[in-house]
C-alpha positions as CSV (number, residue, x, y, z in Angstrom):
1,X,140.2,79.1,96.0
2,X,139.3,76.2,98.7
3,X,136.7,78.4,99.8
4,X,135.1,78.9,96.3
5,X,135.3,75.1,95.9
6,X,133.5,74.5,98.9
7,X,130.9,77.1,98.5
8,X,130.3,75.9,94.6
9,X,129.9,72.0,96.1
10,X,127.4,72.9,98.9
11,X,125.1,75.1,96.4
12,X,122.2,73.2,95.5
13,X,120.1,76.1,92.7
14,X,121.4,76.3,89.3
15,X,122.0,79.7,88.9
16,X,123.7,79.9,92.0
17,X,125.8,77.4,90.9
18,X,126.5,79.2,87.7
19,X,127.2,82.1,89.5
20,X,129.7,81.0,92.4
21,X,131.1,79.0,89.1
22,X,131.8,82.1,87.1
23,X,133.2,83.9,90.2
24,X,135.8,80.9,91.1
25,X,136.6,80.7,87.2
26,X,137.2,84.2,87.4
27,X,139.3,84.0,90.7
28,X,141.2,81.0,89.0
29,X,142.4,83.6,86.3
30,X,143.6,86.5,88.4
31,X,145.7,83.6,90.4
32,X,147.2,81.9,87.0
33,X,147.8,85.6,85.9
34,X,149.4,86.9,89.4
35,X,151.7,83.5,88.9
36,X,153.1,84.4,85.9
37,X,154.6,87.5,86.8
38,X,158.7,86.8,87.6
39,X,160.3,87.9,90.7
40,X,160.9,91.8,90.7
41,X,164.0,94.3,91.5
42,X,164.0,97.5,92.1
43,X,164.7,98.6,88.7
44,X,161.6,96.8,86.9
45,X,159.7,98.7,89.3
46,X,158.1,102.2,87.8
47,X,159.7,105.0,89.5
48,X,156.2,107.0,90.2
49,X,154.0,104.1,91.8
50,X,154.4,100.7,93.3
51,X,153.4,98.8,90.3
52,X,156.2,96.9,87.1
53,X,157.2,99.7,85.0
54,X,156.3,97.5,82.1
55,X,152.5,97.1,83.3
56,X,152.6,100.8,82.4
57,X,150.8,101.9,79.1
58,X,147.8,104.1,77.8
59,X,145.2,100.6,77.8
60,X,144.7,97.6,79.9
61,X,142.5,94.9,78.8
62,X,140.9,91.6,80.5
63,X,142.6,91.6,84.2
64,X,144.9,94.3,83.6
65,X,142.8,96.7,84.8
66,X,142.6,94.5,88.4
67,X,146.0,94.3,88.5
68,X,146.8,97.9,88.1
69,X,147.9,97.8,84.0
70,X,147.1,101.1,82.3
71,X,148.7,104.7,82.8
72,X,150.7,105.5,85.6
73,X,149.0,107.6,87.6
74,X,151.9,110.1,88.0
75,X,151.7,110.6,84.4
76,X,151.2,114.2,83.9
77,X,148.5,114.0,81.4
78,X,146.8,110.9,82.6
79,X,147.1,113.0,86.4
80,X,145.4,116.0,84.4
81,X,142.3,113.7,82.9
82,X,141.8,111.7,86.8
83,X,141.6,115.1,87.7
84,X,139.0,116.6,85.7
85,X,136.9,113.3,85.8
86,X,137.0,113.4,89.7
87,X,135.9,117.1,89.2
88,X,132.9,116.5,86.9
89,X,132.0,113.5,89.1
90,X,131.9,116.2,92.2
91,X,130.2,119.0,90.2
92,X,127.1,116.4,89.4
93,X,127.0,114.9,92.9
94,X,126.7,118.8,94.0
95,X,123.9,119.6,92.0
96,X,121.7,117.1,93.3
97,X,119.0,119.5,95.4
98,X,117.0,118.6,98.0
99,X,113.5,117.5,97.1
100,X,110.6,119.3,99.8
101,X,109.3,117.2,101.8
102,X,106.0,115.7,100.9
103,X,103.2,117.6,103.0
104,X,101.4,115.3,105.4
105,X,98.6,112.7,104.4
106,X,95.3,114.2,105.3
107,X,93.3,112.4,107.9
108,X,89.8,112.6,108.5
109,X,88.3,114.6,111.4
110,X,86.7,111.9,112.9
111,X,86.5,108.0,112.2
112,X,83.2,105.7,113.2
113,X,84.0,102.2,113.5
114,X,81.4,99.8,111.6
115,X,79.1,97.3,113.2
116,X,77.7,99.8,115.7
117,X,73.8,99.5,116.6
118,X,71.7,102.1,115.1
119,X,71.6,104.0,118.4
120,X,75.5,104.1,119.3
121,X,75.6,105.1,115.3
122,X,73.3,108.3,115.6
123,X,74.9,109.4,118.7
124,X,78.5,109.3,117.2
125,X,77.3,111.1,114.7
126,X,75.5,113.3,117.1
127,X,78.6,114.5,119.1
128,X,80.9,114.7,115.7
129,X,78.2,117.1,114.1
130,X,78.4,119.0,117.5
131,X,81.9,119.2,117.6
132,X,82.4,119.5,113.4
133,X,79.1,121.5,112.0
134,X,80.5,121.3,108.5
135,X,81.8,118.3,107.8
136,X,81.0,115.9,105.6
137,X,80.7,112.2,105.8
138,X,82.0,109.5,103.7
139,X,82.4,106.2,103.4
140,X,86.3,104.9,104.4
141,X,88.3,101.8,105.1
142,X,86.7,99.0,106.1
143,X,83.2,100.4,105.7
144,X,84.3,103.1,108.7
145,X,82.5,106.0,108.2
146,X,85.1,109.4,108.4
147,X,84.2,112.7,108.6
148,X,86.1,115.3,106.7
149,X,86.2,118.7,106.2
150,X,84.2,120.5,103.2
């Protein structure tokens, strides 16, 4: 709780304030809740799990479900539905395939920087003609020219 305090007096935004507000008011509730609840023997304890027999029933509302209110889960039949929900959550993480990779992102042949002289520009283009017969030129990024194939 100090800690909430501190944090919500040292934000400066408003919705961070509203936020670390919500969360301490929040907090708060779970603390007046957890206060409430007497001391505890052995016998108002449920026999199946470590949680207050009478937090035991078939819905929990507000905080209960924090707490632990709701079914037991020794409860045969709420056992048999935990079960098949775990099972159905499996089976639809299992079926998630594999996508192929994406191929590779073609690259040009050859790249000619820009801003060359005339000369050093017909003599690239010289030895990549030599080297690549058929390929054709085009305009690319940052006004390089690229050869590529046909």
């Amino acid at each position: 709780m100090a800690s909430g305090t501190l944090r919500l007096k040292s934000t400066t935004g408003r919705a961070e304030r509203a936020s670390v507000r919500d969360e301490l008011q929040r907090a708060n509730g779970l603390l007046e809740r957890l206060l409430v609840v007497p001391r505890l023997t052995a016998d108002d304890m449920c026999g199946d799990c470590d949680l207050p027999a009478n937090w035991h029933g078939w819905s929990s509302r507000g905080y209960g479900a924090l707490l632990g209110q709701g079914p037991c889960p020794a409860w045969p039949g709420w056992a048999e539905r935990i079960r098949r929900a775990r099972e159905m959550f499996l089976a639809a993480t299992d079926r998630r395939v594999e996508a192929p990779p994406s191929p590779p992102k073609p690259e040009p042949l050859a790249v000619i920087p820009s801003g060359l002289s005339i000369d050093d520009m017909i003599a690239k283009l010289a030895a990549a003609r030599a080297e690549h017969p058929n390929a054709v030129v085009r305009r690319g990024n940052r006004n390089r020219l690229e050869l590529w194939p046909e």
